[in-house]
Biotite code that builds the C-alpha atoms (Angstrom):
import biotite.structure as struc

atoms = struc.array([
    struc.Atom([80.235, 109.937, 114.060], chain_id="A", res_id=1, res_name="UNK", atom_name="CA", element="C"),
    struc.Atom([81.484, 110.852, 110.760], chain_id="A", res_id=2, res_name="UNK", atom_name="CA", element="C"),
    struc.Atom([83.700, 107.966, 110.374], chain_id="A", res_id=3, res_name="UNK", atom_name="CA", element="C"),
    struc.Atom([80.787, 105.652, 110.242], chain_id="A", res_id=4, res_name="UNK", atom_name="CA", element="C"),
    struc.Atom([79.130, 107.990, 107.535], chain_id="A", res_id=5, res_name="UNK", atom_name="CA", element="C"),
    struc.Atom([82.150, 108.442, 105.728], chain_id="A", res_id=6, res_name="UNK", atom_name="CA", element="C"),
    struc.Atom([82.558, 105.083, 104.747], chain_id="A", res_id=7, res_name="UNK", atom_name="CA", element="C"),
    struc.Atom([78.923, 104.526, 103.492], chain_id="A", res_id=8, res_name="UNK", atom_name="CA", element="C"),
    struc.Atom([79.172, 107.155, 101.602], chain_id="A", res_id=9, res_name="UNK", atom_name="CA", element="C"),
    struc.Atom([82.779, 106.577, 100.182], chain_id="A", res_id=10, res_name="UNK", atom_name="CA", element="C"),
    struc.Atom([81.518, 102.567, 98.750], chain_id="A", res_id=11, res_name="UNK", atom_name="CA", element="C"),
    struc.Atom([78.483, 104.055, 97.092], chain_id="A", res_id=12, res_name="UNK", atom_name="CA", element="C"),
    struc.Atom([80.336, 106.844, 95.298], chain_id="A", res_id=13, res_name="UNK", atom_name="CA", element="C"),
    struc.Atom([82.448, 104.086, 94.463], chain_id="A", res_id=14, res_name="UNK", atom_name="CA", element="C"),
    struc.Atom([79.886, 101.740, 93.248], chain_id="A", res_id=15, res_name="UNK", atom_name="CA", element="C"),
    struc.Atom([77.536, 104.237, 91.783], chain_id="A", res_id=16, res_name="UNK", atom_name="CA", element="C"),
    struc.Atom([80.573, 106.112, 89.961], chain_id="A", res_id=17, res_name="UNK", atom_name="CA", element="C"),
    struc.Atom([81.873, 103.018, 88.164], chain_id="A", res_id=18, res_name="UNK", atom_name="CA", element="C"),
    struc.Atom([78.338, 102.292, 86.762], chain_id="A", res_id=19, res_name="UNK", atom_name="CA", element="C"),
    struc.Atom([78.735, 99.032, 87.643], chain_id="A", res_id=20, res_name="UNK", atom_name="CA", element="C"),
    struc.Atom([75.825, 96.899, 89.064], chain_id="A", res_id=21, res_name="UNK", atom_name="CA", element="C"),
    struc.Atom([74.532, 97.986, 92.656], chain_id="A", res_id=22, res_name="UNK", atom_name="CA", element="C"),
    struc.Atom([76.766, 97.682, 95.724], chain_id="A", res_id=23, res_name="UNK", atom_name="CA", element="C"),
    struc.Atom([76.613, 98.912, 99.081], chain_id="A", res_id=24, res_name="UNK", atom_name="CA", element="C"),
    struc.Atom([78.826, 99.479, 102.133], chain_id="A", res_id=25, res_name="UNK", atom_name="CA", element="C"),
    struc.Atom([78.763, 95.992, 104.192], chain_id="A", res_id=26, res_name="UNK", atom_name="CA", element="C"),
    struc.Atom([75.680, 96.717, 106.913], chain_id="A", res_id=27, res_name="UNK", atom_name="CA", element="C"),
    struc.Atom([77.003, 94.613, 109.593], chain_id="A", res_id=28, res_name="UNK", atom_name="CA", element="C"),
    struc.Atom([79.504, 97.946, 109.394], chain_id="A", res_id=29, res_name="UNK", atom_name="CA", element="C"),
    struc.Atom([77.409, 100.584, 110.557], chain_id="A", res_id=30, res_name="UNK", atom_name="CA", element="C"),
    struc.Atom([76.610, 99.115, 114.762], chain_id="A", res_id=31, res_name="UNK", atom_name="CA", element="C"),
    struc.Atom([80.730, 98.531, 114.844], chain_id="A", res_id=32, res_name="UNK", atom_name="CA", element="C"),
    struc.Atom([82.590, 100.106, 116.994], chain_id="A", res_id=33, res_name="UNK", atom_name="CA", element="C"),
    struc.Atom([84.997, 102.792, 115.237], chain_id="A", res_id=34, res_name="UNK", atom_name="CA", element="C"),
    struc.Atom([88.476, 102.588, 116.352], chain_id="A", res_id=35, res_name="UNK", atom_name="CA", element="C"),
    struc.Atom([91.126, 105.618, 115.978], chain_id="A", res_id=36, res_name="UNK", atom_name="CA", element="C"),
    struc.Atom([95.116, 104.551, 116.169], chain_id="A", res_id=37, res_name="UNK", atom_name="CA", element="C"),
    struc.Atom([97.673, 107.271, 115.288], chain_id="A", res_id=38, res_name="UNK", atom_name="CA", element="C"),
    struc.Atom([100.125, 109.233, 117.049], chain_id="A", res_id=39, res_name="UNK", atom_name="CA", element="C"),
    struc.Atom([99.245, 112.538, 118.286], chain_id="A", res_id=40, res_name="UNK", atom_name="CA", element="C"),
    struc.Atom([95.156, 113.178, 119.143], chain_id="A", res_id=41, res_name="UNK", atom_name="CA", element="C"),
    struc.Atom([94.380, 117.580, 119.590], chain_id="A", res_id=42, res_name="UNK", atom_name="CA", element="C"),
    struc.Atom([90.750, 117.564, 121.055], chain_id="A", res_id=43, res_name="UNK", atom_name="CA", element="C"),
    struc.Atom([88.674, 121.198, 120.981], chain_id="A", res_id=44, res_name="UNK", atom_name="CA", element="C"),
    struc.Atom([85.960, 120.270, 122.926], chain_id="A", res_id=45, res_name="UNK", atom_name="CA", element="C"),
    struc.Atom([84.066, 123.953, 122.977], chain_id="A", res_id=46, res_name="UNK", atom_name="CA", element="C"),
    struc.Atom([84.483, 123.959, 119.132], chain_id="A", res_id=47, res_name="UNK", atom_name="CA", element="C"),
    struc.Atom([83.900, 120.182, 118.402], chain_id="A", res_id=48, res_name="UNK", atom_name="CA", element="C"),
    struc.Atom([87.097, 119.597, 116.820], chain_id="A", res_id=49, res_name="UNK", atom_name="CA", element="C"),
    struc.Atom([89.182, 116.641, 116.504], chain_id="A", res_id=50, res_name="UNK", atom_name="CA", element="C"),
    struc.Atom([92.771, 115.989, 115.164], chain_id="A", res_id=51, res_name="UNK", atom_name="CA", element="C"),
    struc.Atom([94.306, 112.877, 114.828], chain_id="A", res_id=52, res_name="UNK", atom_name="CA", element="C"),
    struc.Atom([97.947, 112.925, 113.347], chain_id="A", res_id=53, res_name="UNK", atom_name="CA", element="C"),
    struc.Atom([100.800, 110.545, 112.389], chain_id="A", res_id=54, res_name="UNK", atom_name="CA", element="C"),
    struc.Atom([100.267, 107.050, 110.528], chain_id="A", res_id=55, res_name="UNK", atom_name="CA", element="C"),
    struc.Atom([96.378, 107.960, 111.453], chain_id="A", res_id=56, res_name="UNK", atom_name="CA", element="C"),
    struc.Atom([94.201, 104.340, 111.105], chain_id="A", res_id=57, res_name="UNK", atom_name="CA", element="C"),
    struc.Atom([90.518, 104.300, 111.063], chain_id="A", res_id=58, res_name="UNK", atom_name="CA", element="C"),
    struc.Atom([88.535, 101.192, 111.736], chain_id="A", res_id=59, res_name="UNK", atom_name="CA", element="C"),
    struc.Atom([84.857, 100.225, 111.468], chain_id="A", res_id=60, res_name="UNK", atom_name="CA", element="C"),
    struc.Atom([84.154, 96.724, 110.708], chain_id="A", res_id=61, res_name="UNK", atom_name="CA", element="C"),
    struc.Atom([85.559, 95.848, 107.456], chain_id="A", res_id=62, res_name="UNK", atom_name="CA", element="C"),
    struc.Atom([86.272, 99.882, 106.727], chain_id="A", res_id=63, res_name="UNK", atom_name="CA", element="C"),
    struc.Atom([89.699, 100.724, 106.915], chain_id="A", res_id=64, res_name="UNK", atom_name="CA", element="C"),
    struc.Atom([90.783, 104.516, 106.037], chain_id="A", res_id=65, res_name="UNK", atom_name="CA", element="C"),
    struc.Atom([94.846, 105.042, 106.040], chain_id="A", res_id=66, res_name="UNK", atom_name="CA", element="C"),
    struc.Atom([95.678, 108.881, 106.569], chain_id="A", res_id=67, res_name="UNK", atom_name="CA", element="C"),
    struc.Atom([98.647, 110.627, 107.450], chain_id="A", res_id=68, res_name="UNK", atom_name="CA", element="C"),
    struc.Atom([95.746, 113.460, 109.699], chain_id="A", res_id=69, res_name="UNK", atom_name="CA", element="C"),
    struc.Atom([92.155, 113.369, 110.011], chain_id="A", res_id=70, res_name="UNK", atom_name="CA", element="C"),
    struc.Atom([90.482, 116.221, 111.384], chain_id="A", res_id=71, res_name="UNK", atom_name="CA", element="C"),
    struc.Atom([86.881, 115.718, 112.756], chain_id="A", res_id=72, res_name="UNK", atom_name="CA", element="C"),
    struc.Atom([84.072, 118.705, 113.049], chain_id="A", res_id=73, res_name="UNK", atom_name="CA", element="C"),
    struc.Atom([80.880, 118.497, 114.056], chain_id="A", res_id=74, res_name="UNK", atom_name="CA", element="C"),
    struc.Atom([78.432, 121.983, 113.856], chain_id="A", res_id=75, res_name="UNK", atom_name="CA", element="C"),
    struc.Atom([75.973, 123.285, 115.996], chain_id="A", res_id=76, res_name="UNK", atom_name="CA", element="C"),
    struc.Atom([72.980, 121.356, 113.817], chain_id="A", res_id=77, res_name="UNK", atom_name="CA", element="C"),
    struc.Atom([75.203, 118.088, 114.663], chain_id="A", res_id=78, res_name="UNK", atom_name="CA", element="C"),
    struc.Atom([75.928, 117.311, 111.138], chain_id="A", res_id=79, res_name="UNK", atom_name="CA", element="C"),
    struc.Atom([79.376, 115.607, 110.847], chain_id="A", res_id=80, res_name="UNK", atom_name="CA", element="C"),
    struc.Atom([82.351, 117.255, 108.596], chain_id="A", res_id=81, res_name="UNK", atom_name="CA", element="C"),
    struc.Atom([85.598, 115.731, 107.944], chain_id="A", res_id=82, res_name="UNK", atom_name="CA", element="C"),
    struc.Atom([89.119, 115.737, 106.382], chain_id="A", res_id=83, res_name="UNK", atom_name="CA", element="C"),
    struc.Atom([91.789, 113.028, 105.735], chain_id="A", res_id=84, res_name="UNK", atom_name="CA", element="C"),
    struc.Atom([95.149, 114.040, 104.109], chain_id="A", res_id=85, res_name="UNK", atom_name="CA", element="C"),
    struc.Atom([97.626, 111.726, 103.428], chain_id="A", res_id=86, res_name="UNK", atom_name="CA", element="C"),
    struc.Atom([100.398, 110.726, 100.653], chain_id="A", res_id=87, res_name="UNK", atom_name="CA", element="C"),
    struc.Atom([98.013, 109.205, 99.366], chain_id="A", res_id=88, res_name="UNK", atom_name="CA", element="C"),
    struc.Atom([94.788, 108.814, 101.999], chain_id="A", res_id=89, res_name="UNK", atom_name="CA", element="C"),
    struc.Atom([93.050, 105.294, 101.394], chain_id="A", res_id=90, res_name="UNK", atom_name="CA", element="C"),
    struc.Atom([89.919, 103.448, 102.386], chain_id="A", res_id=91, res_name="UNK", atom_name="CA", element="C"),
    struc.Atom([88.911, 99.707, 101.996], chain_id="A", res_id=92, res_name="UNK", atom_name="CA", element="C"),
    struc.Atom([85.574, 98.377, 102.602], chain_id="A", res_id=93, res_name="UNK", atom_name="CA", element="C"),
    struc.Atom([83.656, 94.790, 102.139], chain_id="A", res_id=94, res_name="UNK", atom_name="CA", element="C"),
    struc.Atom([80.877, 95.253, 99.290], chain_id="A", res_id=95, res_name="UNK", atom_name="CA", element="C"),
    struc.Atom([77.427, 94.258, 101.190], chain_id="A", res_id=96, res_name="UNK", atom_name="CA", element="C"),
    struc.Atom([76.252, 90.866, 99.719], chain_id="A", res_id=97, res_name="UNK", atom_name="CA", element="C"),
    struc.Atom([79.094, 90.310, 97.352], chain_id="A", res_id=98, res_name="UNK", atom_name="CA", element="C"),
    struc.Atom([82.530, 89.103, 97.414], chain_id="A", res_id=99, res_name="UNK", atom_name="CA", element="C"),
    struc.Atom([84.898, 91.703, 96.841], chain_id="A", res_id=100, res_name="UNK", atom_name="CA", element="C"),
    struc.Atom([85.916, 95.108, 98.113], chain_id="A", res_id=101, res_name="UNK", atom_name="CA", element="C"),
    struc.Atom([85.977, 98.966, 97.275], chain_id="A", res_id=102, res_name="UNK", atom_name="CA", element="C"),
    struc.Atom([89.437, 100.609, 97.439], chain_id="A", res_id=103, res_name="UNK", atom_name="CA", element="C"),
    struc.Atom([89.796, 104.154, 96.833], chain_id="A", res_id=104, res_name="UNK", atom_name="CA", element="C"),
    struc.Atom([92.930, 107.053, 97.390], chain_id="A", res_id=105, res_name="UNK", atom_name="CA", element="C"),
    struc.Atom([93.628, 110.419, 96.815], chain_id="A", res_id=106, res_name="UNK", atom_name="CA", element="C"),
    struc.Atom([95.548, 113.496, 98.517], chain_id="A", res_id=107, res_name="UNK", atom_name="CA", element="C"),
    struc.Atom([92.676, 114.649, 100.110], chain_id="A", res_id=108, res_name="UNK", atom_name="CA", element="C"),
    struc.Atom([89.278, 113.273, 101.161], chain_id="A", res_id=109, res_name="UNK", atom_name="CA", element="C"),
    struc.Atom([86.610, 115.063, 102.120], chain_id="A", res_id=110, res_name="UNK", atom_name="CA", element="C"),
    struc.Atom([83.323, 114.803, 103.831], chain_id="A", res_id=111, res_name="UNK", atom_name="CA", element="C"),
    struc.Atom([80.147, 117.039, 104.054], chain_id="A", res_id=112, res_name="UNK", atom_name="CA", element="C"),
    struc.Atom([77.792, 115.518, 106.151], chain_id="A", res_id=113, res_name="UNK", atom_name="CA", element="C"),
    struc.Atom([74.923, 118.722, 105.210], chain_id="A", res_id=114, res_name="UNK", atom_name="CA", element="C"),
    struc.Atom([75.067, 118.165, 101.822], chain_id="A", res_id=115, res_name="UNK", atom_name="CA", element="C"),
    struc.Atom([76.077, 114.461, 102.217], chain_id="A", res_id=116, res_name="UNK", atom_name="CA", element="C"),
    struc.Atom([78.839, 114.848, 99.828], chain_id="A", res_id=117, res_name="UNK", atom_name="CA", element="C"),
    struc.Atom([82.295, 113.339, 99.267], chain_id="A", res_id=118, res_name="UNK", atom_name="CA", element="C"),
    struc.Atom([85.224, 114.780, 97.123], chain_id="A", res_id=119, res_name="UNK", atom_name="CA", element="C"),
    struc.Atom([88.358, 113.429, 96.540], chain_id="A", res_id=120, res_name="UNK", atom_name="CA", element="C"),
    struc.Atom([90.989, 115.974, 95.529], chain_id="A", res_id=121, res_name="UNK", atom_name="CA", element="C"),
    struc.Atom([94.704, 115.486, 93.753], chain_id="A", res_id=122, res_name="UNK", atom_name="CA", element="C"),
    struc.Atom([95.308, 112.033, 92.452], chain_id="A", res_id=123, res_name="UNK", atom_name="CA", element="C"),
    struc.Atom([92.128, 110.165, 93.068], chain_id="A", res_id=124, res_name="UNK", atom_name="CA", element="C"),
    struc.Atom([91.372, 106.641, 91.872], chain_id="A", res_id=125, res_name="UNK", atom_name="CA", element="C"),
    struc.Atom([88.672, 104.359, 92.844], chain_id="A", res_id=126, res_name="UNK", atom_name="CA", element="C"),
    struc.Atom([88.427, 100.464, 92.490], chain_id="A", res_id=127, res_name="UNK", atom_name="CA", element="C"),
    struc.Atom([85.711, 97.922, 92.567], chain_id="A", res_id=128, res_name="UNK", atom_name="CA", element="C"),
    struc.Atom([86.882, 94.163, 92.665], chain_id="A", res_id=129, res_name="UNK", atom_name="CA", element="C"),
    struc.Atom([87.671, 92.953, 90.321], chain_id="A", res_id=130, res_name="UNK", atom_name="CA", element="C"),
    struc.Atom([88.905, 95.192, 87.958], chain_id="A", res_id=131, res_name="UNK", atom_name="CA", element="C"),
    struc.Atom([86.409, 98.003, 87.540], chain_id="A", res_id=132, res_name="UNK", atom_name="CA", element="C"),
    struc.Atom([88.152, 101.663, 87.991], chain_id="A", res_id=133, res_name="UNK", atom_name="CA", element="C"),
    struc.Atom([88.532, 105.326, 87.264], chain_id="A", res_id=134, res_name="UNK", atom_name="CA", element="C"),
    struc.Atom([90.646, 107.943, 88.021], chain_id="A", res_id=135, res_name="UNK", atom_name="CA", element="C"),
    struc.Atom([91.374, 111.344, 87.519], chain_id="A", res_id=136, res_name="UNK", atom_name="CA", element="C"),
    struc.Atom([92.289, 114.624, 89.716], chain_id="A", res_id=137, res_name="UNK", atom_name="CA", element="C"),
    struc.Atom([88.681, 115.286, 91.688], chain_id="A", res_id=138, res_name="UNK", atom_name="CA", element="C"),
    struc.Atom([86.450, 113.243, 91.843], chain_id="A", res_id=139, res_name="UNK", atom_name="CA", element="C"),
    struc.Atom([82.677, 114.298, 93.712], chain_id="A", res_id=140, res_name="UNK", atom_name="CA", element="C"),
    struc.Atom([79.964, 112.083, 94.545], chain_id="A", res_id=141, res_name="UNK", atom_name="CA", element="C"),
    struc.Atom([76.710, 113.622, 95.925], chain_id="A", res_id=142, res_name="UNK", atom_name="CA", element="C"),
    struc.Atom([74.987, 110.945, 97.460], chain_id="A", res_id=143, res_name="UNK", atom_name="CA", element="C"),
    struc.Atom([70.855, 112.432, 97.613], chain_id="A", res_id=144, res_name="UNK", atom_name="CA", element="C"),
    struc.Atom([70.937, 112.816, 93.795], chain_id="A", res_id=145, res_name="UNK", atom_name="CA", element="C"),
    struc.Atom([73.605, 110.188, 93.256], chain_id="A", res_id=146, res_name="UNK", atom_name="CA", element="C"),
    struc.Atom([75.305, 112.049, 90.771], chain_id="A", res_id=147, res_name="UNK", atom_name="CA", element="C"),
    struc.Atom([79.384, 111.659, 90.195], chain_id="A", res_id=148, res_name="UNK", atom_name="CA", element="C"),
    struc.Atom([81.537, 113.547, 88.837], chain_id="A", res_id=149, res_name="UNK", atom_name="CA", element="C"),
    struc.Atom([85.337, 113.142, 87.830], chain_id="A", res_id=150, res_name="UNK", atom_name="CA", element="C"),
    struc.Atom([87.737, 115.394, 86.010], chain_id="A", res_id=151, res_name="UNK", atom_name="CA", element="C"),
    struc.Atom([90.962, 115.663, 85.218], chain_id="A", res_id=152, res_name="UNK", atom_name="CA", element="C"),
    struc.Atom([93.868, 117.789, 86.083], chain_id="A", res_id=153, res_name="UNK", atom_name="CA", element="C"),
    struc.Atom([94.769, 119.374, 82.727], chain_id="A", res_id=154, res_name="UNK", atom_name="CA", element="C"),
    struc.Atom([93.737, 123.184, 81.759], chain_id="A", res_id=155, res_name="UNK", atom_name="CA", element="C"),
    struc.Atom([90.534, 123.626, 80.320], chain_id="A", res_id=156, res_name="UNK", atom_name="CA", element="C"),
    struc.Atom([91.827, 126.491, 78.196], chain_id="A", res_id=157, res_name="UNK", atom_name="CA", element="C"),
    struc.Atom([90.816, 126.443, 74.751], chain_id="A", res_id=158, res_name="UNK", atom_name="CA", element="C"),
    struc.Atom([93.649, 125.328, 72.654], chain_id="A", res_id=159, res_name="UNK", atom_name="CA", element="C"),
    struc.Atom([95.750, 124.051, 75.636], chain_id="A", res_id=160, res_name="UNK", atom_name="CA", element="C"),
    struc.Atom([97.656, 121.217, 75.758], chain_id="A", res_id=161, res_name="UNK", atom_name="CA", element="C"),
    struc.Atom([96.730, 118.369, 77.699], chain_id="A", res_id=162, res_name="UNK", atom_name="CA", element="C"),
    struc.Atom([99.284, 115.661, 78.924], chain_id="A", res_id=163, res_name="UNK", atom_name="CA", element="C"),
    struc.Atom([97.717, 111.498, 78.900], chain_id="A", res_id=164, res_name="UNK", atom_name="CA", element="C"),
    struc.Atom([98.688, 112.075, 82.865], chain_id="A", res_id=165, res_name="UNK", atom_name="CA", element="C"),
    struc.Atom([95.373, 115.208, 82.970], chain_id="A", res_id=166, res_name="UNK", atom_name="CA", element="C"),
    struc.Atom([92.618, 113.152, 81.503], chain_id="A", res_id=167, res_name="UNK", atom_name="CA", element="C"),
    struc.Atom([90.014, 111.176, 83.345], chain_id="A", res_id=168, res_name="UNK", atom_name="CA", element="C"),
    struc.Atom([90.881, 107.217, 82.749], chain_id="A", res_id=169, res_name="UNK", atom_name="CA", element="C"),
    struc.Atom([88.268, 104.202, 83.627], chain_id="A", res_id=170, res_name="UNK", atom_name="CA", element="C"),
    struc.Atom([88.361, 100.533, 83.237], chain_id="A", res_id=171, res_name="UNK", atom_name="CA", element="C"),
    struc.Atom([84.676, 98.958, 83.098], chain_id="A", res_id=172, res_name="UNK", atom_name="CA", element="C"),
    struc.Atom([84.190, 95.708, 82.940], chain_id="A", res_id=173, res_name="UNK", atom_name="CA", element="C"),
    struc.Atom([81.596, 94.187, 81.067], chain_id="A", res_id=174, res_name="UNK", atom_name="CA", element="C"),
    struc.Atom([78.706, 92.612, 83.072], chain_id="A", res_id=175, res_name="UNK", atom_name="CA", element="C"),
    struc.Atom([77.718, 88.869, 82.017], chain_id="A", res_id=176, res_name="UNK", atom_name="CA", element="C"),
    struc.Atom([74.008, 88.222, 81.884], chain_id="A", res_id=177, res_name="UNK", atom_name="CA", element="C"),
    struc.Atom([72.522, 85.237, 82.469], chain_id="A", res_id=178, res_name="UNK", atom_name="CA", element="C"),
    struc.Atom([68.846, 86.872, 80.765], chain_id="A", res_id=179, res_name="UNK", atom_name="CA", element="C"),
    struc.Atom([68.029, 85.602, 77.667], chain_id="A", res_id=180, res_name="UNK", atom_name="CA", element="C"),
    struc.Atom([70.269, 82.109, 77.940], chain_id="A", res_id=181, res_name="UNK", atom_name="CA", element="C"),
    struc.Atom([68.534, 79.417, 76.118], chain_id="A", res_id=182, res_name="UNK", atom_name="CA", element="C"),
    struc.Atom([65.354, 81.706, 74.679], chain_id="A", res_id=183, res_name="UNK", atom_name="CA", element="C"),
    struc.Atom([65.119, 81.687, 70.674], chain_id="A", res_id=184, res_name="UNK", atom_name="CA", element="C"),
    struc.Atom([65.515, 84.660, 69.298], chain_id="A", res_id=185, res_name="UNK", atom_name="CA", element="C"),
    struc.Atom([62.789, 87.180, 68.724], chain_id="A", res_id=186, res_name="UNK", atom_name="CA", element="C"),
    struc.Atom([60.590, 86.822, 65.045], chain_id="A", res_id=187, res_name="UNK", atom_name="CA", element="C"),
    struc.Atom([62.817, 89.075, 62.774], chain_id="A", res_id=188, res_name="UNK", atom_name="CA", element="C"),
    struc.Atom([66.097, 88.800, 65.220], chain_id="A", res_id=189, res_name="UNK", atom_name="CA", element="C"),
    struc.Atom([69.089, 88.191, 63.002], chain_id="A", res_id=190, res_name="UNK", atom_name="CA", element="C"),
    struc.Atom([70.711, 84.502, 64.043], chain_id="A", res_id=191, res_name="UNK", atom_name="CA", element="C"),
    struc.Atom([74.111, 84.435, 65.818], chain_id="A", res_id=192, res_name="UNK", atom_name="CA", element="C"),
])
């Protein structure tokens, strides 16, 4: 179901996209059951559609996606296609093997199980615990090729001007090492 894909693909855009170290969606996850709360449900069965509306909360595990409507497709290969919409849509999941969590928002999200794609569109941000994030107006995270994109909302028209508010923005962290504690430095290495 595509919630279950969603939010596997959602933590490693997140993780992958921060180029921080390697993180992945909490495995336990996956053989939850997902649970749909919201308050109106429109079911097309013949054209395997699914709309859940109003204060919409998806569960699986330790992923939680807030949405004011999700709508569900599936097409006639099976692959899973999906929507959520909200002011702003948000997801929350447990890293696998680490403490923390991925958060992420935007206006829309968006889900292509085919190409196994996620794009978040209008006022997208996306956090890794504890402090690592970027933001910017779309953000796209193929997951085969692992390549990430984010731009921002300003024109791209030469000589335009650009407001702070357009531009992409991320916060790295740096990464603390342990490698290399306590060696001598290498013949030639100036001394610290």
């Amino acid at each position: 179901m595509w919630p279950n894909k969603l939010g596997i693909v959602l933590v490693c855009a997140c993780s992958a996209g921060l180029l921080a170290a390697p993180a992945q969606a909490e495995k336990a996850d996956r053989s939850k059951p997902i649970n749909l709360e919201s308050d109106r449900m429109h079911v097309d069965d013949a054209n395997k559609i699914s709309v859940f509306e109003g204060k919409v909360v998806m569960t699986q595990g330790t992923l939680t996606i807030h949405a004011d409507k999700v709508t569900l497709r599936q097409d006639k290969d099976g692959y899973q296609y999906g929507t959520a919409i909200g002011n702003p849509a948000t997801f929350r999941q447990k890293r696998d093997g680490a403490n923390g969590y991925i958060d992420g928002a935007a206006d829309r999200i968006e889900y292509n199980g085919k190409a196994d794609r996620v794009e978040f569109f209008n006022h997208a941000w996306l956090k890794r615990e504890p402090a690592d994030e970027v933001r910017g107006n779309y953000i796209s995270y193929d997951a085969p090729t692992e390549y990430f994109t984010v731009t921002g909302g300003g024109s791209t028209a030469p000589g335009a001007s650009v407001s702070p508010d357009d531009r992409v923005h991320a916060v790295i962290q740096p990464r603390t090492s342990t490698e290399g504690a306590g060696k001598a430095p290498a013949p030639g290495a100036p001394k610290r």
